[in-house]
C-alpha positions as CSV (number, residue, x, y, z in Angstrom):
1,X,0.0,0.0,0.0
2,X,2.5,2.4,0.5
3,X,4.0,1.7,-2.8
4,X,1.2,2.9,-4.1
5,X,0.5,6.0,-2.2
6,X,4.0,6.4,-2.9
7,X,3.1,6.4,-6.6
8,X,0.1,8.6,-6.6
9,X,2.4,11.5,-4.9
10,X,5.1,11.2,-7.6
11,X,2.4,10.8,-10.5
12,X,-0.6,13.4,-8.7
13,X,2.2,16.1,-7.9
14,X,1.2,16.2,-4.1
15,X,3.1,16.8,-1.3
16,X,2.6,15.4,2.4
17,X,0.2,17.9,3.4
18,X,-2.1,17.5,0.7
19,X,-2.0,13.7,1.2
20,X,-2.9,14.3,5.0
21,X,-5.7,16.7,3.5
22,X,-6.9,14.3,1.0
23,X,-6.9,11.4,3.4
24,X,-9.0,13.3,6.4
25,X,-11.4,14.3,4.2
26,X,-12.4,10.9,2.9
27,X,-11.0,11.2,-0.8
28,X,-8.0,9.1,-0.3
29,X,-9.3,5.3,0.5
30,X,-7.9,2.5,1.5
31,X,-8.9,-0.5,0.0
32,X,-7.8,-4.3,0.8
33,X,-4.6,-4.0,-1.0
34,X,-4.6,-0.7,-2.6
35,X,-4.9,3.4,-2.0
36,X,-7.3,4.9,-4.3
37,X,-8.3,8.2,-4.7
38,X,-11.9,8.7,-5.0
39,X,-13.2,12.2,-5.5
40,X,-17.0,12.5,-4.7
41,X,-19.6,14.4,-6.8
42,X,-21.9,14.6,-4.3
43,X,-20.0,15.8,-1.7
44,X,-18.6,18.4,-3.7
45,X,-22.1,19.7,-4.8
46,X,-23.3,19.6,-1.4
47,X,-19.9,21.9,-0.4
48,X,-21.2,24.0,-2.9
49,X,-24.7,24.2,-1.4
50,X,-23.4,24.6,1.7
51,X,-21.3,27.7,0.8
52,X,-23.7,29.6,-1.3
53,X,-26.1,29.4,1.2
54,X,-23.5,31.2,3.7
55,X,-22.7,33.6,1.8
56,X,-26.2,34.4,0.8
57,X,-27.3,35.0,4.4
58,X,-24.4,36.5,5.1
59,X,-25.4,39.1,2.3
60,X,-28.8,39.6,3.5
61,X,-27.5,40.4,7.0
62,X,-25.6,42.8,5.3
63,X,-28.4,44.4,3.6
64,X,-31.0,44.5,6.1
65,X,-28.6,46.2,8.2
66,X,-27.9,48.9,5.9
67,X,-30.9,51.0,8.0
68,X,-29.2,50.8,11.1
69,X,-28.5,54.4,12.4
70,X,-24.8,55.3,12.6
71,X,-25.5,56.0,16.6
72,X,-25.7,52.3,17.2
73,X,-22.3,51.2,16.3
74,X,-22.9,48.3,18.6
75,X,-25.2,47.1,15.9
76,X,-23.0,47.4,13.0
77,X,-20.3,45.7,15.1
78,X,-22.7,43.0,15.5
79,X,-23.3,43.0,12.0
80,X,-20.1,42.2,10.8
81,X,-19.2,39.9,13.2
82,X,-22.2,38.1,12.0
83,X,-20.7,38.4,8.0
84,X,-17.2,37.4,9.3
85,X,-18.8,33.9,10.5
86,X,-20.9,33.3,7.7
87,X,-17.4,33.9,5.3
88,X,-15.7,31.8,7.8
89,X,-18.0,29.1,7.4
90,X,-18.0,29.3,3.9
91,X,-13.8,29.0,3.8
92,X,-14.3,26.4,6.1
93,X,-16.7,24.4,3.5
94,X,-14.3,25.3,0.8
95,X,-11.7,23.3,2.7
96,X,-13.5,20.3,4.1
97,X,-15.6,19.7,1.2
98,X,-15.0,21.1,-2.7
99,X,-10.9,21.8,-2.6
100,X,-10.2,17.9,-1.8
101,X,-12.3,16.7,-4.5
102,X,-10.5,19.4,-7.0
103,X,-7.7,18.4,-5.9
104,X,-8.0,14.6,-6.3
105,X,-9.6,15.0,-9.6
106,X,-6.7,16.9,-11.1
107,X,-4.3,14.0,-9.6
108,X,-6.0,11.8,-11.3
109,X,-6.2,13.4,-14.7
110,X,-2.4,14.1,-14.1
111,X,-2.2,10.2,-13.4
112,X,-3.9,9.3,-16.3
113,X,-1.7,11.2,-18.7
C-alpha cells in the first residue's frame, strides 16, 4: 500500500500535506490492497450548497442592516461579526468539502496522462 500511495504522490504532484488533507477528508481510501483516490460528486455539490447558502445569508445580513442608524455602532459591530462567520463558514466548506475533490480529480487526470 504504501508503494502505491508512494506512486500517486510522484504521479498526482502532491506533497505530504495535501496527502494528509486528501486522506482526512475521505478522498484518499484504502482498499484491501490498494490506496485509491476517490473524488466525490456529491460531496462536492453539497460543499457547494453549503457555501452559497452562507454567503447568501451572510449578504442579507448585510443588507438588512444597511438602516441601522450610525448611533448604534454596537449594531454594525454585531453586523459584521455576524458576515465574518458566515465567510468563515464558507472557507471552512471550501476546505473540508469542494478543494479535496479538486484536488483529487486533477491527480487523477495528471495520473492518467
Amino acid at each position: 500500500m504504501r508503494s502505491k500511495l508512494l506512486e500517486i504522490k510522484r504521479c498526482g504532484n502532491l506533497s505530504d500535506r495535501r496527502i494528509r488533507h486528501l486522506r482526512n477528508a475521505g478522498v484518499l481510501v484504502r482498499r484491501r490492497d490498494a490506496v485509491v483516490l476517490a473524488p466525490s460528486v456529491v460531496c462536492e455539490l453539497a460543499g457547494w450548497s453549503f457555501m452559497v447558502i452562507c454567503l447568501v445569508v451572510g449578504m442579507a445580513t448585510l443588507i438588512a442592516g444597511a438602516n441601522i442608524p450610525p448611533s448604534n455602532l454596537s449594531l454594525v459591530a454585531y453586523q459584521v461579526l455576524g458576515m465574518v462567520v458566515y465567510v468563515t463558514l464558507a472557507k471552512l466548506c471550501h476546505y473540508t468539502f469542494i478543494e479535496p475533490n479538486q484536488v483529487a480529480r486533477q491527480a487523477l487526470k495528471r495520473m492518467a496522462a
